[in-house]
PLY file of the C-alpha trace (Angstrom):
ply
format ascii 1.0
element vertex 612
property float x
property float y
property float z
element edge 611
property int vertex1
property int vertex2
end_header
130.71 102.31 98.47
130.04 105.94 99.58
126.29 106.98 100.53
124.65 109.09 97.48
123.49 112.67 97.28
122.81 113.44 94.00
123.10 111.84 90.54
126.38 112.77 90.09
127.67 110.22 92.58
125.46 107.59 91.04
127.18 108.42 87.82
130.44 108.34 89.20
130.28 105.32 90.42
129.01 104.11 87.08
132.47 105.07 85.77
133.49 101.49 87.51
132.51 98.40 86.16
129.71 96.58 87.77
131.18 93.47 88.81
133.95 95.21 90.75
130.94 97.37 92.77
128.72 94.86 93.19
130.78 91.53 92.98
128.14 89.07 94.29
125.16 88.79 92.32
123.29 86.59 94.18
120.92 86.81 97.97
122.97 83.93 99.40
126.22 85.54 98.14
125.73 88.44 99.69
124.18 87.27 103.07
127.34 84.59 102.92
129.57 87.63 102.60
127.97 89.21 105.80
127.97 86.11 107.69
131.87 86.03 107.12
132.65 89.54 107.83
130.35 89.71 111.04
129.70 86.04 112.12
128.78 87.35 116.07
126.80 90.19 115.21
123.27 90.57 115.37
121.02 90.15 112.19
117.46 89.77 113.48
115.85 90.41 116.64
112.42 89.24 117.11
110.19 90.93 119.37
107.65 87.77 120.61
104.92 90.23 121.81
104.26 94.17 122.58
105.43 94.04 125.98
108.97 95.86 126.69
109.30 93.54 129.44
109.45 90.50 127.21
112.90 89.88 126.42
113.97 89.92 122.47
114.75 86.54 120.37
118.36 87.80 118.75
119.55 85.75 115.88
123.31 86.12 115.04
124.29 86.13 111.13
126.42 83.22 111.72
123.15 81.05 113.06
121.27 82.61 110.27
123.66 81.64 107.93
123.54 77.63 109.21
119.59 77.96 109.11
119.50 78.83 105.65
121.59 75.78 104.77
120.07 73.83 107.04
116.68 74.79 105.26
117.79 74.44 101.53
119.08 70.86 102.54
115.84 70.04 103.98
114.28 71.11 101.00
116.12 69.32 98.57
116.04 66.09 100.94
111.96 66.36 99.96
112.88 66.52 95.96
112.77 70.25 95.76
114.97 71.19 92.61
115.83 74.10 90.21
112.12 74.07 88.82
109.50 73.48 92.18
109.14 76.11 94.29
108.43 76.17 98.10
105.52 77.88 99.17
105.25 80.19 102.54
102.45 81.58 104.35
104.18 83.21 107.57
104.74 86.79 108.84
108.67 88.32 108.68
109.84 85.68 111.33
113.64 84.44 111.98
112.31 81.11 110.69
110.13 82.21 107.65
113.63 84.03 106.52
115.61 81.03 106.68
112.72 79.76 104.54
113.03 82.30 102.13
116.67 82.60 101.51
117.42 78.49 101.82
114.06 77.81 99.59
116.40 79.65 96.86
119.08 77.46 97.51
117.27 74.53 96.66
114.61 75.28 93.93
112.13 78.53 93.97
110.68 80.44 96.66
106.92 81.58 96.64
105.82 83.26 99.44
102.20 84.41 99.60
100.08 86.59 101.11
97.89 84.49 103.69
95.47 87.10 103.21
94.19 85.72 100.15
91.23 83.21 99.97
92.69 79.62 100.14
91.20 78.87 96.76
93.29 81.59 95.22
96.02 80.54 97.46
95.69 76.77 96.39
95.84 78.51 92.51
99.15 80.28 93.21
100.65 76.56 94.42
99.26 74.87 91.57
100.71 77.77 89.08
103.75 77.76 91.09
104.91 74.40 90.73
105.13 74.21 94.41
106.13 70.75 96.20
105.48 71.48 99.72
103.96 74.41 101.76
105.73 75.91 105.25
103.12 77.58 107.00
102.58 79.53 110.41
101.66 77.29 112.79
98.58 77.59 115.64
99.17 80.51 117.83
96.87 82.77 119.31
97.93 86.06 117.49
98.09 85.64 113.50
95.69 83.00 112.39
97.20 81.73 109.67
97.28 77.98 110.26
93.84 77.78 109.44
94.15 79.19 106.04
96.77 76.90 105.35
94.71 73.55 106.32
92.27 74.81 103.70
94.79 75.35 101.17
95.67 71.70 101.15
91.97 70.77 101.06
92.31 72.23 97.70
95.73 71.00 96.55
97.38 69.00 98.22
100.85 68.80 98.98
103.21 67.94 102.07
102.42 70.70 104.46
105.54 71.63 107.37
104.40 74.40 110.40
106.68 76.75 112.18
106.16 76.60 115.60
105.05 79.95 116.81
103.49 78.93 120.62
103.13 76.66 123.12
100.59 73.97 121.03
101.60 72.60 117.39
99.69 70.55 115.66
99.59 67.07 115.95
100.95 64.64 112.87
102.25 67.72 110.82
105.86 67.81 110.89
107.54 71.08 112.54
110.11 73.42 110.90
112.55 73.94 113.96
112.65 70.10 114.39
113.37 69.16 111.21
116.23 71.71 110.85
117.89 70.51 113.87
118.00 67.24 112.61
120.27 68.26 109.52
123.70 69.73 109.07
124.66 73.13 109.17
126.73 72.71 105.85
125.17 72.78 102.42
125.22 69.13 101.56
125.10 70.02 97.76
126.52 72.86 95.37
124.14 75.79 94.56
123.94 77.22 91.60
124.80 80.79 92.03
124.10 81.88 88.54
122.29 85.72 88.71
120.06 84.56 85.99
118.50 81.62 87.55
114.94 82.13 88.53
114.98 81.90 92.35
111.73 83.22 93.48
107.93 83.70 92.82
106.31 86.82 93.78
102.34 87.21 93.73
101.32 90.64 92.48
97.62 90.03 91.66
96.10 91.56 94.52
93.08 90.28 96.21
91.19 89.16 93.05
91.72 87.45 89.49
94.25 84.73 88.12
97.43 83.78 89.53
99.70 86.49 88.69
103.56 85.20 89.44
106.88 87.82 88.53
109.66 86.04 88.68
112.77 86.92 89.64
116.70 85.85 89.52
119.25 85.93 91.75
120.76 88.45 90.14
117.56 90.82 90.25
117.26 90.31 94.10
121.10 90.89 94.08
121.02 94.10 92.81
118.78 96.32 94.60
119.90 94.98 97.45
123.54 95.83 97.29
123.06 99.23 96.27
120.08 100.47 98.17
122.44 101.49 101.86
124.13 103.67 99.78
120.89 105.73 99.47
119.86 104.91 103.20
123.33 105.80 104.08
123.77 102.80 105.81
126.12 100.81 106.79
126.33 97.52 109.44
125.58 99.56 112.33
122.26 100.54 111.32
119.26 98.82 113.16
115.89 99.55 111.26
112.34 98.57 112.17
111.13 96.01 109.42
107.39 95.47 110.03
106.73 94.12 106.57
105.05 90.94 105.43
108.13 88.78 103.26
105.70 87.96 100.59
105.58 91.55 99.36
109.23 92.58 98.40
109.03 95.76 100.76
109.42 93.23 103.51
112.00 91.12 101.56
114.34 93.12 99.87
113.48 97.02 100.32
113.84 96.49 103.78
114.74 93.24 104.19
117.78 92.03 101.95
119.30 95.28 101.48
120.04 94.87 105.29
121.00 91.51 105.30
123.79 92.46 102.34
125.96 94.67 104.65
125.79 92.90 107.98
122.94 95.17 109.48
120.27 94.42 112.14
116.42 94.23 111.62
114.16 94.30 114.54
110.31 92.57 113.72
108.15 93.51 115.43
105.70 90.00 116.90
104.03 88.01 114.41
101.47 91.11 113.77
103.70 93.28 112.66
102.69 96.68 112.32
99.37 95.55 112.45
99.59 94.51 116.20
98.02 98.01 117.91
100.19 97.17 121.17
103.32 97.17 119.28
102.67 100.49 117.62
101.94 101.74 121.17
105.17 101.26 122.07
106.79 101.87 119.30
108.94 104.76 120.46
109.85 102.69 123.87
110.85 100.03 121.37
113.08 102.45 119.25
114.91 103.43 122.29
115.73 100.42 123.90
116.98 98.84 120.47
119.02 101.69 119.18
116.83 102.21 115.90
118.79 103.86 113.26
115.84 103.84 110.57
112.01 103.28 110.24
110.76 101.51 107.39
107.41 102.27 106.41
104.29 103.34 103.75
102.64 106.68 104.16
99.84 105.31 105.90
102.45 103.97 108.77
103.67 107.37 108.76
100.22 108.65 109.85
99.46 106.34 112.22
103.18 107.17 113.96
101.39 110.90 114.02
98.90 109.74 116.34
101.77 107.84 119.18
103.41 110.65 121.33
107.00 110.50 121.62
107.38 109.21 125.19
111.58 107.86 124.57
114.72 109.16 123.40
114.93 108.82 119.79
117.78 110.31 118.88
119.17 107.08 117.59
116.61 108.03 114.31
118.44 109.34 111.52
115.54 108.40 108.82
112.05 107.25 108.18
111.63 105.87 104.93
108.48 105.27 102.53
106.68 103.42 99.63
104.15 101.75 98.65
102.33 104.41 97.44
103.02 108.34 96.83
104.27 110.37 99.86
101.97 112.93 100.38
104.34 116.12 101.34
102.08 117.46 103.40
102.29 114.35 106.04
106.00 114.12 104.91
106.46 117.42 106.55
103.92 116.95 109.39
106.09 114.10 110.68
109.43 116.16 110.21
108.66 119.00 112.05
106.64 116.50 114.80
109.34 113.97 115.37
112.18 115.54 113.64
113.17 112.85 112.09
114.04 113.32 108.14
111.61 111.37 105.92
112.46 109.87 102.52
111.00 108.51 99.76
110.53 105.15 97.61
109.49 104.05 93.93
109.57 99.88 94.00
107.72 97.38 92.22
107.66 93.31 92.66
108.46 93.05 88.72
112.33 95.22 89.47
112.79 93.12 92.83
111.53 96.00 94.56
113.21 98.47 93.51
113.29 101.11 91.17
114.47 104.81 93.41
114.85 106.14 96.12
115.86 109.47 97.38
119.12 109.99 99.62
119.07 110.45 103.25
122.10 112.81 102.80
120.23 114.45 99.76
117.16 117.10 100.74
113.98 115.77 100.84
111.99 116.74 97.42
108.27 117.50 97.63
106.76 114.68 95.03
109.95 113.05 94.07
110.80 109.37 94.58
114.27 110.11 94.26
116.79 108.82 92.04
117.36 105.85 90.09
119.49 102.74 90.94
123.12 102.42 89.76
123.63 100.91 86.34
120.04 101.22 85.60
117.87 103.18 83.29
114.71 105.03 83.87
112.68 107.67 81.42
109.43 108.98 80.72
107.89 108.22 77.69
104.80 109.69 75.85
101.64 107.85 76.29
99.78 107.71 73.21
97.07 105.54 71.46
97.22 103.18 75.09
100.86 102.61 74.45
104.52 103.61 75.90
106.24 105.22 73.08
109.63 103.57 73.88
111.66 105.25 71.76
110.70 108.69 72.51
111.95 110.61 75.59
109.73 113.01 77.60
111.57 116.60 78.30
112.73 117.43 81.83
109.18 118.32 83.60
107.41 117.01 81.02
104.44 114.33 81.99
104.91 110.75 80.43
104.66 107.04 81.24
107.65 106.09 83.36
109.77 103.25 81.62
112.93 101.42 83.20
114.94 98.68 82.22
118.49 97.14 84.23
120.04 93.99 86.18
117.00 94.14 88.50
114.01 94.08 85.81
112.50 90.31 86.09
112.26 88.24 83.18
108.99 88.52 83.03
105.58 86.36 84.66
105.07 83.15 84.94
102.69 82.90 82.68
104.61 85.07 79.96
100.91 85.41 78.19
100.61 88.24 80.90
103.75 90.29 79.79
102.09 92.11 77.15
102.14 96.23 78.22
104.03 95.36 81.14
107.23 93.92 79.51
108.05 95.28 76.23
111.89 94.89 74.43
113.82 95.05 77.52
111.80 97.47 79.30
109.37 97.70 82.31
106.76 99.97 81.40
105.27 100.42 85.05
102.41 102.67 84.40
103.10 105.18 86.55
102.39 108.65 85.42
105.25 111.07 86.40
108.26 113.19 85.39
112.23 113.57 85.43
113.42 116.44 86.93
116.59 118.73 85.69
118.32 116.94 88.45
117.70 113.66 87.98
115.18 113.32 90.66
111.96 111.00 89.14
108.34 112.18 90.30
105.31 110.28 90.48
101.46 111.59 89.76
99.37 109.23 88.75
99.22 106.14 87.06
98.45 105.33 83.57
95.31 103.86 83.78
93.89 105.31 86.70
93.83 108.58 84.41
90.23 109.97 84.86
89.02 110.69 81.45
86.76 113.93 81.52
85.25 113.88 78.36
88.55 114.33 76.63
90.02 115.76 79.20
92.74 113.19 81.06
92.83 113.95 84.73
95.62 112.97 86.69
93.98 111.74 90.36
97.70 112.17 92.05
97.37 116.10 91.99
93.88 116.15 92.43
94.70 114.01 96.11
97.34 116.92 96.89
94.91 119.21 96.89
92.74 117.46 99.48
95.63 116.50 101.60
96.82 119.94 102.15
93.58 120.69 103.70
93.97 120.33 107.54
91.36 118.24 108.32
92.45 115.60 105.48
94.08 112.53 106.79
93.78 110.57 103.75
92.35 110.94 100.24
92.21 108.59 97.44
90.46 110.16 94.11
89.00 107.52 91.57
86.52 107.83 88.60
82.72 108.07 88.71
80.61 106.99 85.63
79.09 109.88 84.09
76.42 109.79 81.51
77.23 112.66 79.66
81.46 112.96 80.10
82.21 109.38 80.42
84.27 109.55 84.01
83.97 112.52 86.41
86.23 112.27 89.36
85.20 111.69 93.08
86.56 111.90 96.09
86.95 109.28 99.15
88.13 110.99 102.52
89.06 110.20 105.76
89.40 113.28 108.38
92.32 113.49 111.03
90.96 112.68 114.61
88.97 115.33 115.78
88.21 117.12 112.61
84.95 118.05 112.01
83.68 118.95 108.38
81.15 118.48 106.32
81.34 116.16 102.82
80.26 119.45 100.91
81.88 122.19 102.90
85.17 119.97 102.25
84.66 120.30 98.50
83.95 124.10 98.47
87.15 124.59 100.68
89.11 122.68 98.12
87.85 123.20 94.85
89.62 126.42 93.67
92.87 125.27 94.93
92.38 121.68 92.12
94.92 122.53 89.34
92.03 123.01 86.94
88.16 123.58 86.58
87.61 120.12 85.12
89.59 118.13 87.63
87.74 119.27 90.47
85.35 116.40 91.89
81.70 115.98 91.45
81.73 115.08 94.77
83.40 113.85 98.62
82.72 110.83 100.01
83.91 110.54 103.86
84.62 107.39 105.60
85.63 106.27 109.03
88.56 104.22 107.02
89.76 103.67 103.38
90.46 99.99 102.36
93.77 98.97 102.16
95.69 96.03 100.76
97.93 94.24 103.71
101.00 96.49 103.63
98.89 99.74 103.64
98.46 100.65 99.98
94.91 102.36 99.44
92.62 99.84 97.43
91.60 101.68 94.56
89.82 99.25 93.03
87.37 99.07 95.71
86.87 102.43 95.82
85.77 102.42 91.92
83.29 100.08 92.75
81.83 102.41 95.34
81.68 105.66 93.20
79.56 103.06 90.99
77.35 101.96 93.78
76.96 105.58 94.50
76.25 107.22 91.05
73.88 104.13 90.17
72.00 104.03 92.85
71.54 107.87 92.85
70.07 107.48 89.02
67.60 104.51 90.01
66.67 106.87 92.53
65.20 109.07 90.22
63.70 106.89 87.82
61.91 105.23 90.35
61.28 107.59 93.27
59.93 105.89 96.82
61.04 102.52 95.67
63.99 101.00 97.95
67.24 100.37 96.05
70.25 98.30 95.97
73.10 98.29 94.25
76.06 95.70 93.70
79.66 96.52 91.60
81.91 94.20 90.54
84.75 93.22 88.87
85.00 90.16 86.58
88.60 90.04 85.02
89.30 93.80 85.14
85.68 94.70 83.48
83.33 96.29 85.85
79.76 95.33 85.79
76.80 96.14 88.17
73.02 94.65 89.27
70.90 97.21 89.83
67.76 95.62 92.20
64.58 97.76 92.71
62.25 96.96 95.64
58.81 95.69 94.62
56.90 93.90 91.90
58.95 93.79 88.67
57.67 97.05 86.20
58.88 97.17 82.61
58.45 100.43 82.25
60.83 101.56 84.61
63.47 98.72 83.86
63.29 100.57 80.30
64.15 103.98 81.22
66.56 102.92 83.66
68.43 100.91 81.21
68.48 103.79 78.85
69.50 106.31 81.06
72.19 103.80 82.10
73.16 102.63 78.42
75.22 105.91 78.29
77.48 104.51 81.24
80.38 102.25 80.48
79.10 99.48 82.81
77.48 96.77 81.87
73.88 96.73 84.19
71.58 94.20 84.99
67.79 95.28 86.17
66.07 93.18 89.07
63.08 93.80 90.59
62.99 92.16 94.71
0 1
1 2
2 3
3 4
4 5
5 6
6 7
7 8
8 9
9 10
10 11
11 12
12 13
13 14
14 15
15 16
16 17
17 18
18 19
19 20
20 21
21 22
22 23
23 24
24 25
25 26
26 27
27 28
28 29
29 30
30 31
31 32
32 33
33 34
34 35
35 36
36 37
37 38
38 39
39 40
40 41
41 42
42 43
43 44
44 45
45 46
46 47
47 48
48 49
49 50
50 51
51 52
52 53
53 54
54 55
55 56
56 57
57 58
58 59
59 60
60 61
61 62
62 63
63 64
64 65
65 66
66 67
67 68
68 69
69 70
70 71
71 72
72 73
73 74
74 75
75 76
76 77
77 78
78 79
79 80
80 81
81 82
82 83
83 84
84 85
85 86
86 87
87 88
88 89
89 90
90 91
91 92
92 93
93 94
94 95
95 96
96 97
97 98
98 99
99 100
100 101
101 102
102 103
103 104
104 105
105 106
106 107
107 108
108 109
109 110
110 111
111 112
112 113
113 114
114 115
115 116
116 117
117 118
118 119
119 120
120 121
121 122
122 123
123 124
124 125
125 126
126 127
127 128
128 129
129 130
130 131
131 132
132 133
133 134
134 135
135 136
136 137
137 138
138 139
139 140
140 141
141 142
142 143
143 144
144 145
145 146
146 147
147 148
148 149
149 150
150 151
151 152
152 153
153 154
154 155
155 156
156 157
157 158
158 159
159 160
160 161
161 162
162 163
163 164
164 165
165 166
166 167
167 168
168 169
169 170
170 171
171 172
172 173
173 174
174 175
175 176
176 177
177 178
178 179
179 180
180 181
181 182
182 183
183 184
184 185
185 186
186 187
187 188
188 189
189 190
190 191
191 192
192 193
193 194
194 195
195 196
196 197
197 198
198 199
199 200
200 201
201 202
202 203
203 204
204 205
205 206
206 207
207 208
208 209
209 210
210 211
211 212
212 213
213 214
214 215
215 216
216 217
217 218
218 219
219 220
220 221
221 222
222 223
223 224
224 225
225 226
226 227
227 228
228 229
229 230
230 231
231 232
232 233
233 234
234 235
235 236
236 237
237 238
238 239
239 240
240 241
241 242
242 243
243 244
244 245
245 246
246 247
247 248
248 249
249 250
250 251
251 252
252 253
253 254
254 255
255 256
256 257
257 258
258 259
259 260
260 261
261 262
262 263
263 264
264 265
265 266
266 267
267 268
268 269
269 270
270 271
271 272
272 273
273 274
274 275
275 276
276 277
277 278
278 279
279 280
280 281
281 282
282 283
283 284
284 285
285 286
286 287
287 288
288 289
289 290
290 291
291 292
292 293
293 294
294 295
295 296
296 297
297 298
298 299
299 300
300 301
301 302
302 303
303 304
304 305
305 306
306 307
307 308
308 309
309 310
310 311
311 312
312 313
313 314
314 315
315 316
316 317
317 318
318 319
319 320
320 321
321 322
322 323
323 324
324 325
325 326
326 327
327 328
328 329
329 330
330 331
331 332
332 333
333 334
334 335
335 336
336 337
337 338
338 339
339 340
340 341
341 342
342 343
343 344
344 345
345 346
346 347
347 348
348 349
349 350
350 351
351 352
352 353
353 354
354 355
355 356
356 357
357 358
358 359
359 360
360 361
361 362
362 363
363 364
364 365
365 366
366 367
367 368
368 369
369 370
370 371
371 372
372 373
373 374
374 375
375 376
376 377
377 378
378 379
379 380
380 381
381 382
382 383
383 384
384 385
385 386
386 387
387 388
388 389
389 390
390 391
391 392
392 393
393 394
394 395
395 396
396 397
397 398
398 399
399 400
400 401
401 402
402 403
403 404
404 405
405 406
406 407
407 408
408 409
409 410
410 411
411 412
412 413
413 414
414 415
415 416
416 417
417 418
418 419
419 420
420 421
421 422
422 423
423 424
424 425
425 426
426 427
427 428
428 429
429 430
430 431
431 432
432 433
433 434
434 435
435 436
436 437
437 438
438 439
439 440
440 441
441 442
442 443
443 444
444 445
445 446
446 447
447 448
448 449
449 450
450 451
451 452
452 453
453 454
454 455
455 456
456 457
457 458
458 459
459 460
460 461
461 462
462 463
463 464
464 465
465 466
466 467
467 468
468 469
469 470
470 471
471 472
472 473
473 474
474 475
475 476
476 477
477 478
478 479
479 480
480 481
481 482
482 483
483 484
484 485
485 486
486 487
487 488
488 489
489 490
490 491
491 492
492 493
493 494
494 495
495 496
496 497
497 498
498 499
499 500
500 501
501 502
502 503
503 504
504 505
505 506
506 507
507 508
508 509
509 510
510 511
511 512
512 513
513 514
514 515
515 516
516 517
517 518
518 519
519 520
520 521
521 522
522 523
523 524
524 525
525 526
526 527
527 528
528 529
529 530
530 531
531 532
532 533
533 534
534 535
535 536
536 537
537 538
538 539
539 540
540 541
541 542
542 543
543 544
544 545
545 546
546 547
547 548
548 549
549 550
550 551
551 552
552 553
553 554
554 555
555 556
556 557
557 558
558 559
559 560
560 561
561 562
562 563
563 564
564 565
565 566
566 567
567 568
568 569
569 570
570 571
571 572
572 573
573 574
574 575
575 576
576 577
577 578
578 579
579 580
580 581
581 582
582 583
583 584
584 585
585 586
586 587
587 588
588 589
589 590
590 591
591 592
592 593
593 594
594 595
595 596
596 597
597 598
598 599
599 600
600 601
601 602
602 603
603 604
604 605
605 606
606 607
607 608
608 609
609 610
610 611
């Protein structure tokens, strides 16, 4: 397959039938493939810690290949089958991928974020059918083997560790023993079929009910196969995968569409790009392993800004992003400071990661995510009346929701009371707010229901962030709504300044008002922090940001209804509704809890009234 440029040759190549481009439809078909075509070469190399003196763990394909069958037997020997998934909490290890990919062999795969509360984490298993958890043993780096002796406090299950130091614990059985014990042939006959449902990915977030996409081999199998062609990759390449494999970034953006063509991944120590001596060295590391590409978020991307380039890197053809939009002012910061090009992703867990990305050997487009996926369609559609007009099509530049449906759109949740809005007669409707270009190329501003409404004015935050970001102190900037009395939502927004940078909330806001796109999206006000909260692969946390514009604008009014009494406020969310506790300092006044509540009974936020 040749690398892509431009639609054209995505179209061209749709002139072939699928099946002859893309003739295994399944992860273990196509790491099988790779394991035959390149048995001795290299497919993961593990970096134990941050020290360039520690030498690498290198795992061929051909030993990755007899791990993963050695895993799916073991997981069939416990009664693992087509419907009962196998649960993982561990960081993008050699072992947690044998997990992953044999896990699918036998039953389901759910890995999960070991972030997560272990109640919520114990609710995932339950929802997930799972019959036995592999978890990240005791080590003194990533504490995850705590979480997981909670978990099965909650629900319990048979629980296996992978070894990751010098102590295991005692009486729990250990991964890399168990495999040895068992043969490196599959001692039963997989079903291949692309539509079987092979894995269980979490996209709740931090918060709420289970929330489980499911996905078939043949979803997995696709954006896999056909995302080097956009990299313009091929089994030579050696990326940097720093990604947790419970978030399909780590798995299949960056992961599987490696595995598929007999490429190398380097991970970076059980921290990821989270461990800060890593990153230090992150150039050194580059150098020494031959990088060929950087995967990454924007937020990685800024962070990189801040390491000087102390190696050779002119092994880097590419740094690619997702995650979240690519601001193209840091895009362009990072060109012209590392030269190295930087492209960008659109993925979601419901498409298997996947929905565009733009061509290394295709200019990088200010605000594009690039183009869509072979044999796939995606369109904007007019939002209207809270609903995706399917049927209609937006005009080239012309705002809409973005829509998408092909071989790599999930058959839905779990729990398929949840599809509603998200999957709708064939289609993904992803609630992204954005726009095709004349060439194809899609563009991302906003999503659907982060849409500030101004009165009746709909505000798209995504422009209103450019606008901050092209400021030069602006590192980051994440815009959100504020409850407003008399327009319903006014926008405001949360800042973090580049090192060094030294400006005031205010002056920031006069700088960048009259370059906002218009009058009314221009915030009410700028909030700067030290850091904006993130979820674990670097995504900004809007949601907690909402809460803190309510904290803000609440506390501000009870401020003036009550003057010289002490305040504090509390947000929340409880199932996607927002509610707040307002609590006044001193003996309880009913006066005051009356013309607070009216004042407040204009806001869309339900608001309780204590007195401390």
């Amino acid at each position: 397959m040749q690398a892509f440029a431009t639609l054209t040759d995505i179209e061209q190549l749709e002139r072939t039938v699928r099946a002859v481009v893309a003739p295994h439809r399944s992860p273990y078909a196509l790491i099988r493939a790779a394991a035959q075509r390149f048995p001795a070469r290299e497919a993961l190399t593990f970096l134990p810690d941050a020290s360039l003196d520690t030498p690498p763990r290198r795992i061929t394909y051909r030993a990755l290949l007899a791990g993963i069958h050695r895993a799916a037997n073991l997981f069939r020997s416990m009664g693992v089958g087509p419907d009962d998934a196998v649960a993982v909490l561990a960081p993008n290890t050699p072992e947690a991928h044998v997990v992953l990919w044999g896990a699918q062999l036998a039953g389901r795969v759910c890995p999960i974020n070991y972030l997560l509360q272990p109640e919520h984490i114990a609710a995932l298993l339950k929802a997930a059918n799972a019959k036995v958890l592999v978890a990240l043993g005791p080590n003194d780096e990533l504490a995850v083997w705590p979480v997981a002796e909670q978990v099965v406090q909650h629900h319990p299950l048979p629980l296996i560790q992978i070894r990751a130091g010098a102590h295991t614990e005692p009486g729990v059985p250990v991964l890399q023993d168990q495999l040895a014990l068992l043969s490196d042939e599959l001692a039963f006959d997989p079903d291949l079929h692309p539509d079987r449902v092979v894995a269980l990915f979490h996209t709740g977030g931090t918060t709420g009910a289970p929330k489980l996409a499911q996905h078939t081999q043949g979803n997995e199998a696709h954006t896999a196969w056909f995302a080097h062609a956009f990299y313009d990759m091929d089994e030579h390449a050696v990326e940097i995968n720093g990604f947790p494999l419970f978030h399909v970034a780590g798995a299949f953006v960056y992961g599987l569409a490696l595995l598929a063509i007999g490429a190398r991944q380097v991970l970076p120590t059980l921290g990821g790009m989270r461990n800060a001596g890593f990153v230090r060295h992150y150039w050194k590391f580059c150098e020494r392993e031959r990088v060929t590409h950087l995967a990454c978020v924007p937020t990685v991307l800024a962070s990189l800004m801040g390491v000087p380039i102390d190696a050779d890197v002119s092994s880097v053809r590419a740094a690619y992003t997702g995650g979240s939009p690519l601001p193209s002012e840091l895009a362009q910061r990072f060109e012209t400071a590392t030269g190295i090009a930087v492209r960008n992703i659109l993925g979601m867990t419901e498409c298997a990661g996947l929905v565009s990305i733009e061509p290394l050997r295709g200019p990088r487009t200010p605000g594009s995510a690039g183009l869509r996926l072979p044999y796939t369609e995606v369109h904007a559609v007019p939002w209207r009346d809270g609903a995706a007009q399917l049927h209609e099509r937006c005009a080239p530049g012309e705002t809409g929701v973005l829509v998408l449906r092909g071989p790599h759109v999930s058959p839905g949740y779990l729990d398929a009371a949840r599809n509603a809005g998200m999957f709708e007669q064939g289609w993904i409707v992803t609630g992204d707010l954005g726009h095709l270009d004349d060439a194809g190329r899609i563009h991302i501003t906003g999503r659907a229901k982060d849409v500030i409404i101004r009165g009746s004015h709909n505000i798209d935050p995504g422009l209103v962030e450019d606008a901050f970001l092209a400021h030069p102190a602006v590192a980051l900037c994440a815009v959100v709504a504020e409850p407003d009395a008399y327009a319903g939502e006014v926008p405001v927004a949360f800042v973090t300044l580049k090192p060094g940078a030294a400006i005031g909330a205010s002056e920031l806001l006069a700088a960048v008002a009259p370059t906002v796109y218009e009058r009314p999206a221009c915030p009410k006000r700028v909030v700067l922090l030290d850091a904006l909260p993130m979820t674990a692969i670097g995504k900004v946390f809007k949601p907690e940001l909402r809460l803190r514009a309510i904290e803000i604008r609440l506390a501000e009014w009870a401020a003036e209804v009550a003057p010289g009494r002490a305040v504090r406020v509390q947000a929340r969310d409880e199932g996607g509704r927002q509610r707040a506790t307002v609590t006044l300092a001193g003996p309880p006044d009913a006066t005051v809890s009356e013309r607070l509540l009216e004042g407040l009974a204009a806001i869309a936020v339900p608001t309780e009234v204590r007195f401390d």
